[in-house]
C-alpha positions in Angstrom: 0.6 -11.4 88.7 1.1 -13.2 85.5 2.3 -11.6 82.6 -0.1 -10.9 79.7 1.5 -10.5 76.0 1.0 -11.7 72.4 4.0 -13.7 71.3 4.1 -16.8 68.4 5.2 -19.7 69.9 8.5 -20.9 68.3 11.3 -22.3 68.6 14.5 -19.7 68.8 17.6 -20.7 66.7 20.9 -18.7 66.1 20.9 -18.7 62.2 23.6 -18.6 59.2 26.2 -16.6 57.6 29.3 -17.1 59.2 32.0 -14.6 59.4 35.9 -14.6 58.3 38.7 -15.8 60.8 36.7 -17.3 63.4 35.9 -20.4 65.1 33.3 -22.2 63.3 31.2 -24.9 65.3 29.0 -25.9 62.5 28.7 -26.1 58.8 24.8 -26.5 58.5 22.9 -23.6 56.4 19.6 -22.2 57.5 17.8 -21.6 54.2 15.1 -18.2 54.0 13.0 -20.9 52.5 12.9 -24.7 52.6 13.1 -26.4 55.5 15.6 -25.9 58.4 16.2 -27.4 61.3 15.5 -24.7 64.9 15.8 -26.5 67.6 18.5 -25.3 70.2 21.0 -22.5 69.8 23.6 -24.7 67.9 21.1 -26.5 65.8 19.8 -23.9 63.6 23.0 -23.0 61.5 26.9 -22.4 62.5 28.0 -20.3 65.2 30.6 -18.1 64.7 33.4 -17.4 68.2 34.0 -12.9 67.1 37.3 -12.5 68.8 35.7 -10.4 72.0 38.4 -9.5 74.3 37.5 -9.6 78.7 35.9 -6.8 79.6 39.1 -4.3 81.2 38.0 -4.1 84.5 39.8 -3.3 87.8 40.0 -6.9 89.8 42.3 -5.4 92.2 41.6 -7.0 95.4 38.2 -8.8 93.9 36.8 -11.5 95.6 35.9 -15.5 94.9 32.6 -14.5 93.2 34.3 -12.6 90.2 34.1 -14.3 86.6 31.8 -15.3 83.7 28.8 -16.7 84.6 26.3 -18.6 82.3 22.6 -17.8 83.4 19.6 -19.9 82.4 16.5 -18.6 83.4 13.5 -21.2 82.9 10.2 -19.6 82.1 6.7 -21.4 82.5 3.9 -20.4 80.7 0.3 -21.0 79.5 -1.4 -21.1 76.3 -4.1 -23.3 76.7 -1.7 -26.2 78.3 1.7 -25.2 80.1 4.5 -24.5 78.1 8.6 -23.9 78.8 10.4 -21.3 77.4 14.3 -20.7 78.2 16.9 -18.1 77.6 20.8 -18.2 78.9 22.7 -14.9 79.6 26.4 -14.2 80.1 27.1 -12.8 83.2 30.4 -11.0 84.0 31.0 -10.2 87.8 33.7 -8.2 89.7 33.6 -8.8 93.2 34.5 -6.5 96.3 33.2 -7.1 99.5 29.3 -6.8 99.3 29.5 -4.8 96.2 29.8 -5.8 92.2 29.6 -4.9 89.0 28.2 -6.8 86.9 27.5 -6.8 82.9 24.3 -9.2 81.2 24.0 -10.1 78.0 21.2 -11.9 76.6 22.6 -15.0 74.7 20.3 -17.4 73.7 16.1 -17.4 73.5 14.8 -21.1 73.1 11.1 -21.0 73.0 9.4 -24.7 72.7 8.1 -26.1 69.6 3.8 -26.4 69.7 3.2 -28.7 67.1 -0.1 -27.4 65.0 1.4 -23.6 65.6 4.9 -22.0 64.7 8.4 -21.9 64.4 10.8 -19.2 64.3 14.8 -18.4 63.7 16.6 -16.0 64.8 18.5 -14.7 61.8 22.1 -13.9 62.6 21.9 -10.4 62.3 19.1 -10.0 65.0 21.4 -12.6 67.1 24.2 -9.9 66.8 21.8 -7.1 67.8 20.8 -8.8 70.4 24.2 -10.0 71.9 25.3 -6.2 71.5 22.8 -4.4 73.8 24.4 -5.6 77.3 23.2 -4.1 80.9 25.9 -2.8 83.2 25.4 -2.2 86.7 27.2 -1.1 89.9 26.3 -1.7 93.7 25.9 -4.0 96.3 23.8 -6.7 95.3 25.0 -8.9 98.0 23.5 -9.2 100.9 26.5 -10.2 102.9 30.3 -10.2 102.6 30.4 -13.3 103.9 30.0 -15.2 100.4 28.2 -18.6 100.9 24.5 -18.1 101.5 24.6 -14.5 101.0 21.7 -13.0 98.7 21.7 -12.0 95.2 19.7 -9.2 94.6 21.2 -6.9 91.3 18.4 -4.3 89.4 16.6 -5.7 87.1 18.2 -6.1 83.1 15.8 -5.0 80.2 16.0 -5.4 76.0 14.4 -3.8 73.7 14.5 -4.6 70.2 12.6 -3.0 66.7 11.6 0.1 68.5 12.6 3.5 70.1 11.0 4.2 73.3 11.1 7.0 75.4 10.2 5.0 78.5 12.0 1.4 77.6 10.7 -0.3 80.4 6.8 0.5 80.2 6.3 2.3 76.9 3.9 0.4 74.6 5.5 -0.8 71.8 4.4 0.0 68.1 1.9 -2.3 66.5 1.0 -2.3 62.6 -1.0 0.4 63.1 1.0 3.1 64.5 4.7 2.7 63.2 5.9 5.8 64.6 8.3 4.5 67.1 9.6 1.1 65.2 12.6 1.5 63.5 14.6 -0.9 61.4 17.1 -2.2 63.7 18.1 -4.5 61.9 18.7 -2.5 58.5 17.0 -5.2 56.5 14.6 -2.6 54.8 11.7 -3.8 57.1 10.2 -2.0 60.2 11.4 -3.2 63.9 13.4 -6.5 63.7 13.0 -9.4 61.6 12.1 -13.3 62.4 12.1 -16.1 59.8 8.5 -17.9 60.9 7.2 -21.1 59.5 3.4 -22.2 60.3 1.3 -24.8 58.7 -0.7 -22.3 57.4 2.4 -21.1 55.3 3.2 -24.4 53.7 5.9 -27.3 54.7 8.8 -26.1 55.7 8.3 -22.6 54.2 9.5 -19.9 56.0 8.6 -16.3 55.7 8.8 -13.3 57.6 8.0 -11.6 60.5 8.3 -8.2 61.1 8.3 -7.5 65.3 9.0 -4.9 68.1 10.6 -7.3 71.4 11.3 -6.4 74.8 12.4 -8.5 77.5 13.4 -7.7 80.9 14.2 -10.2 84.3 15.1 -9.5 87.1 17.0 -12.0 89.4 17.0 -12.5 93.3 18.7 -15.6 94.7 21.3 -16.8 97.0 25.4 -17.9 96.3 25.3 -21.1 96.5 28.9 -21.6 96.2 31.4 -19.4 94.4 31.0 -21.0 91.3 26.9 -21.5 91.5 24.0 -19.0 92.3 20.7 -20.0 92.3 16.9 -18.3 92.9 14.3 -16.8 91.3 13.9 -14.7 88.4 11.1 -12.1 87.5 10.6 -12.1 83.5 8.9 -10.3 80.7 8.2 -11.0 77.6 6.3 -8.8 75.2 6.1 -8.5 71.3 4.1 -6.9 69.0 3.9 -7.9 65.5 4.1 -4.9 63.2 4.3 -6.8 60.2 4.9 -10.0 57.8 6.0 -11.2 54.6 2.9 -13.1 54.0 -0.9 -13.0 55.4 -0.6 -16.6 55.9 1.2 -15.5 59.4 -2.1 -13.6 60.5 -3.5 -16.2 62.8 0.3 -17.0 64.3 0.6 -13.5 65.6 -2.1 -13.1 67.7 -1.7 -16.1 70.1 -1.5 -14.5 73.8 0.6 -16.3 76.3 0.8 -16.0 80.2 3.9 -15.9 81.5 3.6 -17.1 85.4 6.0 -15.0 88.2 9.0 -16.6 89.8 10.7 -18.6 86.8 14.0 -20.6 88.5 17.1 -19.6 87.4 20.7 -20.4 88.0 24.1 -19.1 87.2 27.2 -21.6 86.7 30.7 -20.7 86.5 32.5 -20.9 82.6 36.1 -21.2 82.3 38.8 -22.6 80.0 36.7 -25.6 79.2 33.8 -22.9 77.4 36.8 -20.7 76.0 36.7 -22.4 72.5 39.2 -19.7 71.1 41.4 -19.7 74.4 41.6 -15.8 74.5 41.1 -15.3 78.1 36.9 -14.7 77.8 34.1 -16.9 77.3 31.3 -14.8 74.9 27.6 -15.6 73.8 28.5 -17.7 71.2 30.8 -19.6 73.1 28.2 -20.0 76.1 25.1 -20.8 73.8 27.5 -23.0 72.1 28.1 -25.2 75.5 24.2 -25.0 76.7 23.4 -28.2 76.2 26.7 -29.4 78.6 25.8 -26.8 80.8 21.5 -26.8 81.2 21.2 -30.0 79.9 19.0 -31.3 76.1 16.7 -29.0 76.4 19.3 -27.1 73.8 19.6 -29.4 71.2 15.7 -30.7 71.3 
């Protein structure tokens, strides 16, 4: 069954502000207003490398499937005529035997540019949010021990951003008119989480503000391919409600409904020392959205 949920078609950015003492990969700045370029997940403004140490896990006697994995799942869509949206996780994996533990973050959320509708940044703090609120999980996910072919089958991994909810996973989020579970995540002042949005209906290159409640779950099921590649399937949701904006001009924007369709591709590559820009031993978001494009191909950099 397709997926049903109101979302503004944009394109998904890391923004600005970079931090003290760390690896900076660009010097570009990502202006509140004016124009700004949001194309992939190192076009939009610098990314910053936070010194994250490797998760301290027990790899005694771990098998050939353990590392860091970069995951890009590859979503198709409608809204009147097929669209593509992308996101890439980090996926950390212990192996023993048929069982793992695993640990997924979401990294970077591309959606494609619709010329005539919207664009939207990611400012750095929701970026940060985001990157913080990792899934860990613990079982046996493979369907083998015998590595090559085996299947991949771990729960599924859900988000949830700009509001509290008793029941994550099916809960409705808030909308403008009931508030009651948004909260300000983000601590910008505003209700639920904040996007920077720019529509024709704004002005050229303006860019105001949207005020939104996000969840997003997927749920992967594929095969090992090799130890360094998996490859399947993945079941995703999307759904945002819009509880908010800077400017009525965004009216129209945030009511477009999207249908996502089941069964997206996905695949999982192996990162190493050649993704470890600060050469501490763990490859991080910003150091996997920061090698998309050599991992997934242009699509991150369009």
């Amino acid at each position: 069954m397709r997926t049903r949920h109101s979302l503004v078609l944009a394109s998904l950015a890391f923004g600005c502000g970079p931090k003290d003492d760390v690896p900076l990969l660009r010097t570009d700045h990502c202006p509140v207003e004016g124009s700004c370029d949001a194309g992939g997940p190192v076009d939009g403004g610098p990314i910053t490398i936070p010194p994250e140490p490797l998760e301290p896990w027990d790899q005694t006697g771990a098998g050939p499937l353990t590392g860091i994995f970069a995951v890009e799942t590859t979503i198709n869509a409608r809204v009147g005529i097929p669209v593509e949206t992308r996101q890439v996780f980090r996926l950390r994996i212990v192996q023993k035997g048929k069982s793992l533990q695993q640990k997924t973050t979401l990294c970077a959320f591309k959606l494609p540019k619709v010329e005539g509708l919207a664009t939207l940044v990611i400012p750095p703090e929701l970026q940060s949010l985001m990157s913080q609120k990792h899934v860990e999980a613990a079982g046996e996910f493979l369907s083998s021990e015998s590595l090559i072919g085996a299947g991949y089958a771990p729960p599924p991994s859900l988000l949830v951003v700009g509001a509290k909810l008793g029941d994550p996973a099916h809960d409705p989020l808030p909308t403008k008119d009931d508030l009651s579970k948004a909260i300000d995540e983000d601590q910008d002042g505003n209700p639920g989480v904040t996007l920077l949005a720019s529509v024709v209906t704004c002005g050229e290159g303006k860019f105001e503000k949207l005020f939104v409640a996000l969840r997003t779950g997927v749920k992967l099921g594929g095969k090992v391919i090799t130890p360094d590649r998996i490859e399947g399937k993945a079941d995703v949701d999307l759904d945002q409600t819009v509880i908010g904006y800077s400017n009525d001009c965004l009216t129209t924007a945030a009511q477009i409904n999207i249908l996502v369709e089941p069964g997206s591709p996905f695949r999982a590559i192996r990162v190493g020392q050649a993704e470890d820009i600060d050469d501490n031993g763990n490859v991080s978001c910003p150091e996997i959205a920061a090698g998309a494009s050599k991992l997934f191909g242009d699509f991150w950099t369009k």
